[in-house]
Backbone as CSV, one residue per row, in Angstrom:
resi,resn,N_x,N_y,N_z,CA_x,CA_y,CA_z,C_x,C_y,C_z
1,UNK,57.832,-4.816,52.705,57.284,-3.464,52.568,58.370,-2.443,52.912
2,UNK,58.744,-1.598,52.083,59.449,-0.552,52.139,59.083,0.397,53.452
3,UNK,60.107,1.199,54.053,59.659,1.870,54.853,59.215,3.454,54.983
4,UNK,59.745,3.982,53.961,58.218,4.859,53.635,56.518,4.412,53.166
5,UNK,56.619,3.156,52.610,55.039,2.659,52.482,54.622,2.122,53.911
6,UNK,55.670,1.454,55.056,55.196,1.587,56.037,54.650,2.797,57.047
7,UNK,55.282,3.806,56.521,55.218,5.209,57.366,53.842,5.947,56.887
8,UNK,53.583,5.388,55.467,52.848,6.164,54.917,51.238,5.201,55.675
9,UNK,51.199,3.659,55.487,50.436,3.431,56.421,49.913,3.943,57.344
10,UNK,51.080,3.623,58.381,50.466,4.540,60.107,49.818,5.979,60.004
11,UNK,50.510,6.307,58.873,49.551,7.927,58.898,48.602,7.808,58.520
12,UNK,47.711,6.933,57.275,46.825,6.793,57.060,45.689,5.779,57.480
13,UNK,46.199,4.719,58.003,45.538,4.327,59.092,44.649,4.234,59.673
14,UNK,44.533,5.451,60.535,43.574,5.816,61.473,42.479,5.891,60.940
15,UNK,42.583,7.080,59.487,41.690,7.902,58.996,41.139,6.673,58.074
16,UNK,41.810,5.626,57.946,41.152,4.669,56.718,40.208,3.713,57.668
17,UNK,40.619,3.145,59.207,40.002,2.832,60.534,38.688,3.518,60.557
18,UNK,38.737,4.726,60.436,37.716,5.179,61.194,36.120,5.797,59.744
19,UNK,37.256,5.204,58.214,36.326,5.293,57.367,35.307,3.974,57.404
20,UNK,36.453,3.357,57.713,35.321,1.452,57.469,34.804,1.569,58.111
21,UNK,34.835,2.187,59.667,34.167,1.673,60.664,32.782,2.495,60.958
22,UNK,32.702,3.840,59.810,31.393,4.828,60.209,30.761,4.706,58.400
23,UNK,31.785,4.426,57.185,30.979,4.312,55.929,30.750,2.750,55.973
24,UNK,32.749,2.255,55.381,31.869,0.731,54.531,31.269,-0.236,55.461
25,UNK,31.176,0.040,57.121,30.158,-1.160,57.817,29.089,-0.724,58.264
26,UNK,28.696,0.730,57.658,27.079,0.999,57.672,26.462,1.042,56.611
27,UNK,27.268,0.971,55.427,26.568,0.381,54.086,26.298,-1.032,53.839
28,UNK,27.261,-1.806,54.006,27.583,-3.379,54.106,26.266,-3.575,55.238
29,UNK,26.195,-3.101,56.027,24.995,-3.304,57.196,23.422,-2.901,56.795
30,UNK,23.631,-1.940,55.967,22.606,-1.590,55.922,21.847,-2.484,54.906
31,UNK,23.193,-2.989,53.487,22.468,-3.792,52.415,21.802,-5.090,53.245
32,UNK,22.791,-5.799,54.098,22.278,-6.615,54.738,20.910,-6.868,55.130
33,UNK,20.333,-5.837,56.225,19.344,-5.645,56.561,18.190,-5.462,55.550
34,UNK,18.463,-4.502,54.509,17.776,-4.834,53.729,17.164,-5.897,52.703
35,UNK,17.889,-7.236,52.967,17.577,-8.108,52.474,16.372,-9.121,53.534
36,UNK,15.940,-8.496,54.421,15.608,-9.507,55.905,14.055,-8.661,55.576
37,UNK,13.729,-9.424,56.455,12.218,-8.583,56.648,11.678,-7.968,57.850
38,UNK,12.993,-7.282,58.307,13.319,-6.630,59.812,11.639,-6.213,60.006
39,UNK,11.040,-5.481,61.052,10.442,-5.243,61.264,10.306,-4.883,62.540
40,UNK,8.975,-4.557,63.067,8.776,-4.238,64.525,8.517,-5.193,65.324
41,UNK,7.726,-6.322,65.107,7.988,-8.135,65.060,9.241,-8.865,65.396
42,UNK,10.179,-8.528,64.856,11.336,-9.116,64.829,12.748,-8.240,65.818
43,UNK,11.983,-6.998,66.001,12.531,-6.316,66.937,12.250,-6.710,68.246
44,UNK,10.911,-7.303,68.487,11.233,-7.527,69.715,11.350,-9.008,69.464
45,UNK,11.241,-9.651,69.089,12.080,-11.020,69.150,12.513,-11.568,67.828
46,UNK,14.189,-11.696,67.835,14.538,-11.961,66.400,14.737,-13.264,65.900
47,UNK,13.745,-14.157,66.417,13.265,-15.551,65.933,12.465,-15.138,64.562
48,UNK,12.044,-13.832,64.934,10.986,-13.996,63.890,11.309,-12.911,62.272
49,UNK,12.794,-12.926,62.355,13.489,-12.246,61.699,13.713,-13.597,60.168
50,UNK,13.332,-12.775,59.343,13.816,-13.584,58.287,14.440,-12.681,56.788
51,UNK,14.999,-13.845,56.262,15.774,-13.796,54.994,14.857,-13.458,53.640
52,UNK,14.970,-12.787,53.611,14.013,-12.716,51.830,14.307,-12.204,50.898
53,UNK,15.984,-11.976,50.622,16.771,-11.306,49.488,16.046,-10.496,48.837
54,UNK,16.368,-10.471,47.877,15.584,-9.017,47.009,13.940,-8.584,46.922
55,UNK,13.393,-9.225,48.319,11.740,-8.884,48.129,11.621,-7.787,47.975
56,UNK,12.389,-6.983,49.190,12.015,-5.558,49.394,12.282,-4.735,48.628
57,UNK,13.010,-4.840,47.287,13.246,-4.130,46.244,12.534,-4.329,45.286
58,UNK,11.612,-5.856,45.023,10.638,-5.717,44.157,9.566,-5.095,44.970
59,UNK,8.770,-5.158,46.235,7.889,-4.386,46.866,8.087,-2.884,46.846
60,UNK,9.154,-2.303,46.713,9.588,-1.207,46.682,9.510,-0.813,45.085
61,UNK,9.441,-0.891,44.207,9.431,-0.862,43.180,8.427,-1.065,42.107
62,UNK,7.010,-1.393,43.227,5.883,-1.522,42.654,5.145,-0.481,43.662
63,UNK,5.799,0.126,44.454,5.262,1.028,45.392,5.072,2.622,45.086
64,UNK,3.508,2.903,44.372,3.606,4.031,44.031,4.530,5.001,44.580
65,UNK,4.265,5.356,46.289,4.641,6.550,46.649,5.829,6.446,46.628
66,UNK,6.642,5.328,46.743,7.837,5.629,46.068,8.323,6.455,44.901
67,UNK,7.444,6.106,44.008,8.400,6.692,42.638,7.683,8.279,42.680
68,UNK,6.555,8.622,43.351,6.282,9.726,43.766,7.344,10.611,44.509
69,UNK,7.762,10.025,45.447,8.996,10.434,46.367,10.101,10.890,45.886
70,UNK,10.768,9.681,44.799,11.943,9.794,43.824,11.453,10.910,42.646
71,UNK,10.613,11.059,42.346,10.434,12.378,41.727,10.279,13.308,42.328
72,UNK,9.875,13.647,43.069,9.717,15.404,44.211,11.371,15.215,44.425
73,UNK,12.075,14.309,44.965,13.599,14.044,45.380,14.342,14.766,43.713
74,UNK,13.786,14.136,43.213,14.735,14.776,41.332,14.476,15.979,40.801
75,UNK,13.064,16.538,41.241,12.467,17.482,40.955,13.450,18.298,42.168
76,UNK,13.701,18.252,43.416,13.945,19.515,43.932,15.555,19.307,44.112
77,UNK,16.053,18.534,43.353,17.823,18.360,43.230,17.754,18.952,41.530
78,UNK,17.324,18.796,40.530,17.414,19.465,39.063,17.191,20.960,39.329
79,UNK,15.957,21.119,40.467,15.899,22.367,40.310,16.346,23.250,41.402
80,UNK,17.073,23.101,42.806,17.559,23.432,43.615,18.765,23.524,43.232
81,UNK,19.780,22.787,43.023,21.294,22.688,42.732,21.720,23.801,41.813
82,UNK,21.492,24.242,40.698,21.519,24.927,39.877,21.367,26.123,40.116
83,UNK,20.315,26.056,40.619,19.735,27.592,41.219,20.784,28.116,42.431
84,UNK,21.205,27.086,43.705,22.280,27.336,44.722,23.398,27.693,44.034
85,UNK,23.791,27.043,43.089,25.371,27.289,42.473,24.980,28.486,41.977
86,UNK,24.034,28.996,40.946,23.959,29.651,40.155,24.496,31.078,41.306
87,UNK,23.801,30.890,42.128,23.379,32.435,43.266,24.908,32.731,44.136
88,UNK,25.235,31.388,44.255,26.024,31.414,45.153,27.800,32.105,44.350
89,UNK,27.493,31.726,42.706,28.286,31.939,42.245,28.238,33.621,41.966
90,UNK,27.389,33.759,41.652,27.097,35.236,41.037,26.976,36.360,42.543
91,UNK,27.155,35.707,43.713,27.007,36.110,45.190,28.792,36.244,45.222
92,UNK,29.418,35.232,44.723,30.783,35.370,45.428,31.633,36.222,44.085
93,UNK,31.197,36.511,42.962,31.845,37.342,42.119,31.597,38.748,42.202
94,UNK,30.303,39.402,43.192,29.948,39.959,43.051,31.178,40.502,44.527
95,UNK,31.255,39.986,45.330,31.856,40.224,46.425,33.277,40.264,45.952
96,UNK,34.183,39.366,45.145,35.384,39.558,44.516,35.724,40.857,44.219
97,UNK,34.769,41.499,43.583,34.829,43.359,43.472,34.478,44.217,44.637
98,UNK,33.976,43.784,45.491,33.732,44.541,46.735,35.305,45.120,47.537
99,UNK,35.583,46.327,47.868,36.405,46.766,48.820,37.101,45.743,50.041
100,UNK,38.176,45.072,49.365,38.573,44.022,51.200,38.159,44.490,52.452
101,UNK,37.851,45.710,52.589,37.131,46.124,54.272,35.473,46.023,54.185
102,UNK,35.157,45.528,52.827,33.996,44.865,53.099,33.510,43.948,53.062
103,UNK,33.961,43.083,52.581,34.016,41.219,51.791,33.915,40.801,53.212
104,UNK,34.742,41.106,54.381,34.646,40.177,55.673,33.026,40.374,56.127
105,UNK,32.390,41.424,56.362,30.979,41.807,56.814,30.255,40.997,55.809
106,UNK,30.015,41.211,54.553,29.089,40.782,53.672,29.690,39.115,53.737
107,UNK,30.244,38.339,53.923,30.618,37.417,53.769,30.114,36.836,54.780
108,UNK,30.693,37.068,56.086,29.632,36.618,57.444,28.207,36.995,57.125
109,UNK,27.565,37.672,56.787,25.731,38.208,56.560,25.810,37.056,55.730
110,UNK,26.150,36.870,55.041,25.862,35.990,53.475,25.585,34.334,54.160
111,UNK,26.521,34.259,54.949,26.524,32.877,55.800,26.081,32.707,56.623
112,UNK,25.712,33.942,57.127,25.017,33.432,58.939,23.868,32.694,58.737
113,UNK,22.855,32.412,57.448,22.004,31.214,57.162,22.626,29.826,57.490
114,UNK,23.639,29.548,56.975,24.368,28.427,57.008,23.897,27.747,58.543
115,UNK,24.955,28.609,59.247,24.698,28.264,60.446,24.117,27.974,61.088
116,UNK,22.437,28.784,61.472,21.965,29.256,62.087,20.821,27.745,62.208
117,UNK,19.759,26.987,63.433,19.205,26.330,63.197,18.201,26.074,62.342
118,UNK,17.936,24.675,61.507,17.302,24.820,60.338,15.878,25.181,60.981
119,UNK,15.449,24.039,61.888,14.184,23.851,62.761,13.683,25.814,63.142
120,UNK,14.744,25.986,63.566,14.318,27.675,64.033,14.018,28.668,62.728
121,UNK,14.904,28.294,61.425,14.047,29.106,60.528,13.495,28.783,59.740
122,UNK,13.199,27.271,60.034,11.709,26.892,59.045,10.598,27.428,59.519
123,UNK,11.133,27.481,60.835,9.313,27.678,61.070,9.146,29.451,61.124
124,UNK,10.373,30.553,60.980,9.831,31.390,60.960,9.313,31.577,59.240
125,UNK,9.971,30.703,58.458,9.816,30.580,57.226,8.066,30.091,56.718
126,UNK,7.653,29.436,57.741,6.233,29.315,57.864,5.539,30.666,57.657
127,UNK,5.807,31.339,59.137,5.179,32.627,59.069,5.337,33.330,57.825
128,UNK,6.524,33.369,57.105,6.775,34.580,55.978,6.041,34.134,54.975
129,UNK,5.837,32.675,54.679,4.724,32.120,53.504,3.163,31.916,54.355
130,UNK,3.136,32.527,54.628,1.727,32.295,55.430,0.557,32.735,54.293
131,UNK,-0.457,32.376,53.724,-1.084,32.678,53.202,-1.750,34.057,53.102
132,UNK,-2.346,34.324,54.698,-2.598,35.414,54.938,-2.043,36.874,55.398
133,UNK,-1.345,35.901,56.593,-0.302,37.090,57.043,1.176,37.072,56.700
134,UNK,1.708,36.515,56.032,2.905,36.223,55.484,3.258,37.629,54.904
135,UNK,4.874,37.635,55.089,5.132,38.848,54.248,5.140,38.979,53.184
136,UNK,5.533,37.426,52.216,6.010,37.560,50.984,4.185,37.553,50.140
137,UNK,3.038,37.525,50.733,1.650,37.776,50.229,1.770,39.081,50.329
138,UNK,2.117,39.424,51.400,1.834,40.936,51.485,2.678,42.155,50.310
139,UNK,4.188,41.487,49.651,4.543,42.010,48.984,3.724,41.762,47.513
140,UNK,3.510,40.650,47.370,2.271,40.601,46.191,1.301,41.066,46.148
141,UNK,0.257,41.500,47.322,-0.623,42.093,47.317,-0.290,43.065,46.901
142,UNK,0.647,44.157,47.372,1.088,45.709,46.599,1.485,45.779,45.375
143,UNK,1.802,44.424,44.882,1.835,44.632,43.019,0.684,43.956,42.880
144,UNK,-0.189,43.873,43.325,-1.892,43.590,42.883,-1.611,42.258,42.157
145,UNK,-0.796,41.178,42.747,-0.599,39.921,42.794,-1.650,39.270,43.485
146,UNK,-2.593,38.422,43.411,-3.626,37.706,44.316,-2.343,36.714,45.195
147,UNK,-2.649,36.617,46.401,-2.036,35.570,47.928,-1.823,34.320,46.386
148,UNK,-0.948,33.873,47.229,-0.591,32.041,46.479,-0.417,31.559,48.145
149,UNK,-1.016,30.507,48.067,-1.418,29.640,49.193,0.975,28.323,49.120
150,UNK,1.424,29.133,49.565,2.411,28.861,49.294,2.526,26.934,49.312
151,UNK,2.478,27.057,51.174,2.533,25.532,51.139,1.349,24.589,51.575
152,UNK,0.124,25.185,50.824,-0.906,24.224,50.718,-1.180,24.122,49.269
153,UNK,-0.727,24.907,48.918,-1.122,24.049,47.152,-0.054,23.223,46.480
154,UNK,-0.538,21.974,46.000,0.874,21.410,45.763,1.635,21.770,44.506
155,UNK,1.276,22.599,43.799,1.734,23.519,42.431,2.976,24.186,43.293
156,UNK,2.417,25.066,44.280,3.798,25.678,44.881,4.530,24.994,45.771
157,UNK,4.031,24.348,47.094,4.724,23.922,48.306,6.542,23.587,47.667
158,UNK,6.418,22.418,46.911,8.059,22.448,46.094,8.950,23.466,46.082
159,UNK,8.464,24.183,45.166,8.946,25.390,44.917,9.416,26.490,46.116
160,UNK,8.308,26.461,46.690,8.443,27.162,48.124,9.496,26.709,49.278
161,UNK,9.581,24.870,49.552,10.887,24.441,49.718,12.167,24.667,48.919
162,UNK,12.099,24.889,47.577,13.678,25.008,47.256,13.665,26.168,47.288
163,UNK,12.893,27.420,47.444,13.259,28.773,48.019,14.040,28.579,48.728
164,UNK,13.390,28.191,49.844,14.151,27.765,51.021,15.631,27.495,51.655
165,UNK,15.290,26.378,50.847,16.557,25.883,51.143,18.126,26.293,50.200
166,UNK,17.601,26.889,49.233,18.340,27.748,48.584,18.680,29.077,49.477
167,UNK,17.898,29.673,50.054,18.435,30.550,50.941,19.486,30.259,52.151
168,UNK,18.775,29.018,52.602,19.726,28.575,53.553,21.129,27.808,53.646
169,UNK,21.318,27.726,51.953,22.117,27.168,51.782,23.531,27.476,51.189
170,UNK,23.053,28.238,50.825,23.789,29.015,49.092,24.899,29.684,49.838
171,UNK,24.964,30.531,51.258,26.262,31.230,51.165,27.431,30.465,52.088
172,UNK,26.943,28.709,52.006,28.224,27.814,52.082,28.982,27.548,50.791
173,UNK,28.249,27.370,48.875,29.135,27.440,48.489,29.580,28.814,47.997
174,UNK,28.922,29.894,48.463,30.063,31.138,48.285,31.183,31.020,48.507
175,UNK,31.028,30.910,49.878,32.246,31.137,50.560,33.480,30.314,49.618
176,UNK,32.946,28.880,49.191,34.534,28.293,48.630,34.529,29.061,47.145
177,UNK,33.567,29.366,46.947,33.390,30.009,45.133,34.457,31.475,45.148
178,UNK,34.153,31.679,46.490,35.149,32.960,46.805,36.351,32.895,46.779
179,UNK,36.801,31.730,47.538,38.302,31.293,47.170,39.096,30.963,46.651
180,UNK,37.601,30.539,45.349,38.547,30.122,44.079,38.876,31.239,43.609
181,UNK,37.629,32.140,43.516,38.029,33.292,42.549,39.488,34.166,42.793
182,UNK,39.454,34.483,44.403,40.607,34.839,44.893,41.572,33.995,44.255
183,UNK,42.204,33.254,43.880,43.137,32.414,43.384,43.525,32.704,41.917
184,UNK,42.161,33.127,41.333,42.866,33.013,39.731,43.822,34.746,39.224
185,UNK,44.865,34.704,39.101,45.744,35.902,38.631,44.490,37.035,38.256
186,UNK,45.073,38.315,38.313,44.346,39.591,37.565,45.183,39.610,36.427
187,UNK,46.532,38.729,36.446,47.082,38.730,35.080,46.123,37.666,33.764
188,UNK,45.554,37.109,34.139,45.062,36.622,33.407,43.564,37.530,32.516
189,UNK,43.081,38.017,33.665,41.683,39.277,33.053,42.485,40.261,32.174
190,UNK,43.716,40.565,32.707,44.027,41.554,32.185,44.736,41.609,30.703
191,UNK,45.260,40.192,30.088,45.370,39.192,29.099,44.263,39.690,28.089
192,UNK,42.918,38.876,28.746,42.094,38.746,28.156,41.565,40.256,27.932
193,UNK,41.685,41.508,28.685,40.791,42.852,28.267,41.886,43.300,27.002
194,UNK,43.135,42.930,27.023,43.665,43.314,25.896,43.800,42.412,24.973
195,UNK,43.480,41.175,24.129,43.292,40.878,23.361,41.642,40.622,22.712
196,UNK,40.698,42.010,23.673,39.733,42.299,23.416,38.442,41.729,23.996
197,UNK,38.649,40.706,24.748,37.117,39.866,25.453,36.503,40.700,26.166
198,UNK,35.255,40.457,26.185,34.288,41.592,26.799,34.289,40.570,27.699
199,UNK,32.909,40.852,28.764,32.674,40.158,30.153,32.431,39.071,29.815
200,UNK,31.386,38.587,29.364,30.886,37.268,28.926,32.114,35.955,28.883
201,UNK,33.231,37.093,27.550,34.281,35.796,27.353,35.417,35.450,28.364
202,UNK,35.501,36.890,28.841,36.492,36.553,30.158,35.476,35.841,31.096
203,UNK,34.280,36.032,31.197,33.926,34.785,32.557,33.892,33.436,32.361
204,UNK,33.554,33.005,30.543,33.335,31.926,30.173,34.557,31.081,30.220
205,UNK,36.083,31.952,29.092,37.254,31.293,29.160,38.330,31.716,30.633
206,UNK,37.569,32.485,31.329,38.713,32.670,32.749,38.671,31.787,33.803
207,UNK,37.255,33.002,34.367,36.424,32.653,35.321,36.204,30.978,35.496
208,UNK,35.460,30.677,34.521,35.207,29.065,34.513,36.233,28.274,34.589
209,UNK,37.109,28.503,33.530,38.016,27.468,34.169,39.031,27.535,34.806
210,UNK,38.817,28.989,35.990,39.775,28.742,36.934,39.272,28.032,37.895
211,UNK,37.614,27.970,37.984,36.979,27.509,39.024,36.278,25.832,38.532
212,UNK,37.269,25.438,37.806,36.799,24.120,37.398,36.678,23.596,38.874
213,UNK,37.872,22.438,39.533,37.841,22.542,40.785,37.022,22.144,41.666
214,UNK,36.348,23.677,42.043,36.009,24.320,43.047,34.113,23.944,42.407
215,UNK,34.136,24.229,41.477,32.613,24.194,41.037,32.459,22.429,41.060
216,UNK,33.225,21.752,41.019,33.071,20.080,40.777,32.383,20.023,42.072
217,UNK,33.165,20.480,43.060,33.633,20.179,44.448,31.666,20.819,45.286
218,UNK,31.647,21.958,44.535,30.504,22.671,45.400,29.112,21.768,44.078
219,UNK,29.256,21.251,43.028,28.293,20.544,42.613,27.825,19.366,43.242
220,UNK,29.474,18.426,43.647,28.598,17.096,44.784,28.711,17.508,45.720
221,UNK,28.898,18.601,46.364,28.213,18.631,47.937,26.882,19.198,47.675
222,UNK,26.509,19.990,47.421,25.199,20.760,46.670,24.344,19.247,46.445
223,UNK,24.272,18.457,45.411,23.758,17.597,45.081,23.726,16.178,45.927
224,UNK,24.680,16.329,47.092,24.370,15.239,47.706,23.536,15.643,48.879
225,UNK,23.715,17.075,49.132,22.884,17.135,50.162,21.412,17.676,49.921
226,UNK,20.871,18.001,48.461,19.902,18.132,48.529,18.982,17.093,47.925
227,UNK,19.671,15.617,47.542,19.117,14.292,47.693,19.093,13.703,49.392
228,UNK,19.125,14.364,50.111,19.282,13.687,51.651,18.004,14.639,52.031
229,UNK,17.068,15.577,51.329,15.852,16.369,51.895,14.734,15.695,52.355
230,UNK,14.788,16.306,53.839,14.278,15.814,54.662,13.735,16.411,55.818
231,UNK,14.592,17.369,56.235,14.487,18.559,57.258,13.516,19.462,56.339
232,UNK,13.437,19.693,56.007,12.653,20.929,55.578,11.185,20.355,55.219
233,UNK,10.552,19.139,54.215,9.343,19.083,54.652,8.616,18.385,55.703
234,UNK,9.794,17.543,56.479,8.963,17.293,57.975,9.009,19.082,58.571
235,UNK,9.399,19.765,58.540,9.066,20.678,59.415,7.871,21.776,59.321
236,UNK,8.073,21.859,57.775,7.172,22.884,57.232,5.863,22.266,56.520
237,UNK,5.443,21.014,55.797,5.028,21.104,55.401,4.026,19.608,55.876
238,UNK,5.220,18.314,56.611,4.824,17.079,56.746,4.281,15.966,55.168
239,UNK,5.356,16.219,54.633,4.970,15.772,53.074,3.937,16.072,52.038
240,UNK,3.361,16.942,52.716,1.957,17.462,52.140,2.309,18.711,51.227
241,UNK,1.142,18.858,50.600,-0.230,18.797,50.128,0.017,17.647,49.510
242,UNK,-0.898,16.568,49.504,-1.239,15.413,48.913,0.079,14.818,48.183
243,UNK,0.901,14.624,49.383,2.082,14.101,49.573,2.905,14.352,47.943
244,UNK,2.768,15.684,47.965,3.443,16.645,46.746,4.959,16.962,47.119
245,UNK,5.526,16.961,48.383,6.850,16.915,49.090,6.978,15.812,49.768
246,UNK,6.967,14.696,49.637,7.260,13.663,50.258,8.824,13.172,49.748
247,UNK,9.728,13.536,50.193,11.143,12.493,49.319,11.275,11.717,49.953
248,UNK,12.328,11.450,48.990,12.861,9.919,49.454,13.482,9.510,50.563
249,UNK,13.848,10.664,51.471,14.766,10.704,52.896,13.309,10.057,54.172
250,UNK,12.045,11.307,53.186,10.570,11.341,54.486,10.563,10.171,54.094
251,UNK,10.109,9.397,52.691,9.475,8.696,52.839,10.120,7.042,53.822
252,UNK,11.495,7.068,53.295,12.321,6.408,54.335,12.255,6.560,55.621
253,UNK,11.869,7.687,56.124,11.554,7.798,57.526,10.616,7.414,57.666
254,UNK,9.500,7.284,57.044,8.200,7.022,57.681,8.196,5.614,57.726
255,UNK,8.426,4.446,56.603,8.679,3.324,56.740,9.190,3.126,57.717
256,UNK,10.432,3.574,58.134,11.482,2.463,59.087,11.071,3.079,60.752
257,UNK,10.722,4.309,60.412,10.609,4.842,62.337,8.747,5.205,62.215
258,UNK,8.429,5.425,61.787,6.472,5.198,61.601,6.104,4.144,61.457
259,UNK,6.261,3.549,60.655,5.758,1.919,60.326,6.693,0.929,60.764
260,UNK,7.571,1.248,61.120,8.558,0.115,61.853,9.308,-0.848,60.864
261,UNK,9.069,-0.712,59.594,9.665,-1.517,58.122,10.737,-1.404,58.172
262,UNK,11.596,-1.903,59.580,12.774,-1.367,59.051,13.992,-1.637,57.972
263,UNK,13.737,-3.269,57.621,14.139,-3.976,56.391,13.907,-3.054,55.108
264,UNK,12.594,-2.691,54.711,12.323,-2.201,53.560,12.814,-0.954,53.884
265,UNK,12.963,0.171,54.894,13.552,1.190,55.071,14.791,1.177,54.412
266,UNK,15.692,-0.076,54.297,16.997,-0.145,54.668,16.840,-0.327,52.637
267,UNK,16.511,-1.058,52.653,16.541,-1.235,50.759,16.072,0.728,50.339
268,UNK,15.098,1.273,51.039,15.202,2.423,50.295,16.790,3.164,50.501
269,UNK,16.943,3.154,51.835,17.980,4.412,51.959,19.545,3.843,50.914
270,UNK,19.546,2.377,51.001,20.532,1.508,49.843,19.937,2.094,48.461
271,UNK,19.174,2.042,48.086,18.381,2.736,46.446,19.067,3.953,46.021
272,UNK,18.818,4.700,47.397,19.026,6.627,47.639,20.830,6.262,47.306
273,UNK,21.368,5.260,48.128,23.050,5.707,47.926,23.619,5.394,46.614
274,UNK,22.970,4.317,45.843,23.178,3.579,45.003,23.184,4.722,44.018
275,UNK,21.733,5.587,43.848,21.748,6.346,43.045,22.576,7.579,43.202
276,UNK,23.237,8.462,44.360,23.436,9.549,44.769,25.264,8.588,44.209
277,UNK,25.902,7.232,44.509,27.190,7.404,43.962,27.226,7.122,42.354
278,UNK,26.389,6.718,41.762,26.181,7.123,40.290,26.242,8.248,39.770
279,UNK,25.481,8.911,40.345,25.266,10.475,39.934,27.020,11.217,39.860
280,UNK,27.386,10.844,41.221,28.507,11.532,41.562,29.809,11.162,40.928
281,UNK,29.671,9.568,40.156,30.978,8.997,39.532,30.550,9.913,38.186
282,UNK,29.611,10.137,37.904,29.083,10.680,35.986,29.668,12.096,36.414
283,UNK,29.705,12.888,37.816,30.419,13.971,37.579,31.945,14.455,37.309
284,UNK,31.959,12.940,38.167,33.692,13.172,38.083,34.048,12.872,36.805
285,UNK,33.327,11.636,35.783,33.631,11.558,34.733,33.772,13.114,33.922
286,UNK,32.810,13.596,33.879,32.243,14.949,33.074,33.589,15.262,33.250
287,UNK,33.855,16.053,34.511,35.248,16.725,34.974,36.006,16.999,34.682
288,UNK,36.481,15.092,34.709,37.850,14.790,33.951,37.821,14.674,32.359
289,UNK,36.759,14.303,31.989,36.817,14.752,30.478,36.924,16.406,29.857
290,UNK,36.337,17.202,31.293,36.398,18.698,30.758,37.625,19.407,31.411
291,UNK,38.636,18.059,31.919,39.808,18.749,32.395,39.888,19.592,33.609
292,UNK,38.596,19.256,34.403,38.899,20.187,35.506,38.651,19.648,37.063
293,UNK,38.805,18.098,36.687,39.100,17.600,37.603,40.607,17.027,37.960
């Protein structure tokens, strides 16, 4: 071995150490387990632990509320993701034109959601959808809107979560949407206003693909973390109305720490990764076929 490939080792190393040791031996662990018929039984004595390879994926797979789950999970990643990028994008272009002595203020306001605890503003998020006393009824009532029972009807509760979490989410990918934009030349807009493009074409042929990138980058974080939803209807809603928000994160929770399944727990949350690095290799494909990866 050459001794820059040795050098280059030790530097990487650590960081490759400390990947096996928190990803590939809690995946490898987890498939494992999921092949057993772990349980609460076998927790306290693991005599009574057994082998049953792929049961828990055919039991899982004939299990309504599963595919109930995996749809509210697809339903609020098709329609959350899109909507975050969309806002977050049209949030950080909008700020690109803002005065530099103001971009720092509006930029912190824009994010202090990010931060701030989820638990603490779900539940004031309760109050604001409150049927009765909620504010956002009360603004419908003054356009002679009748109350919508936000998160007891299961038509809305969804919807009412990816409000949500679209609010709370969206001015993390500003912030990098911001940095791309900062990056791309004014020689380039200024190209395009003189060989005549109106807004549309300078955002379509500029804008876009200066922020190829950056939009890849804020699509799988966006999309991986709103296949991991979970916080938001244990808090607000408890999978309900007639387990109309139940995903695939709750319903994994309830198996493995409610029902003690923790084998079959382990085949769902393996299902969830299986599908979430599919998703994410078809983006990078897209990407690199659209050159902007």
């Amino acid at each position: 071995m050459r001794r820059g490939s040795k050098a280059g080792w030790a530097f990487a190393g650590p960081a490759l150490a400390m990947l096996t040791l928190f990803f590939v031996v809690p995946v490898l662990l987890a498939f494992l387990l999921s092949l057993t018929d772990f349980d609460l039984y076998a927790l306290a004595d693991t005599a009574d632990l057994r082998f049953i390879g792929f049961g828990n994926y055919g039991d899982l797979l004939q299990t309504p509320l599963f595919w109930k789950a995996l749809g509210n999970t697809f339903y609020f990643v098709i329609v959350g993701v899109p909507l975050s990028i969309g806002l977050s994008l049209g949030a950080a272009m909008l700020l690109n034109g803002v005065a530099s002595s103001l971009v720092g203020f509006f930029r912190t306001a824009l994010f202090a959601p990010v931060v701030t605890t989820l638990v603490a503003v779900a539940v004031i998020w309760n109050y604001l959808l409150h049927t009765r006393y909620g504010m956002l009824n009360y603004g419908l009532e003054a356009l002679g809107i009748d109350p919508v029972d936000w998160l007891g009807d299961p038509n809305w509760a969804m919807p009412a979560i990816i409000l949500f979490a679209v609010w709370k989410n969206f001015g993390y990918n500003m912030v990098i949407l911001l940095a791309g934009l900062q990056t791309i030349p004014n020689d380039l807009y200024e190209a395009a206003r003189i060989d005549g493009a109106n807004g549309w074409d300078r955002f379509r042929h500029v804008t876009l693909p200066g922020l190829g990138p950056m939009l890849l980058l804020v699509s799988v974080l966006t999309m991986a973390g709103y296949f991991q939803l979970f916080a938001e209807p244990y808090v607000m809603t408890q999978g309900g109305p007639v387990e109309s928000t139940v995903s695939v994160l709750y319903f994994m929770y309830e198996q493995g720490f409610k029902w003690w399944n923790l084998g079959f727990a382990s085949a769902v949350a393996f299902i969830l990764f299986v599908i979430m690095f599919v998703l994410t290799a078809i983006q990078y494909w897209f990407a690199q076929r659209r050159g902007a990866a």
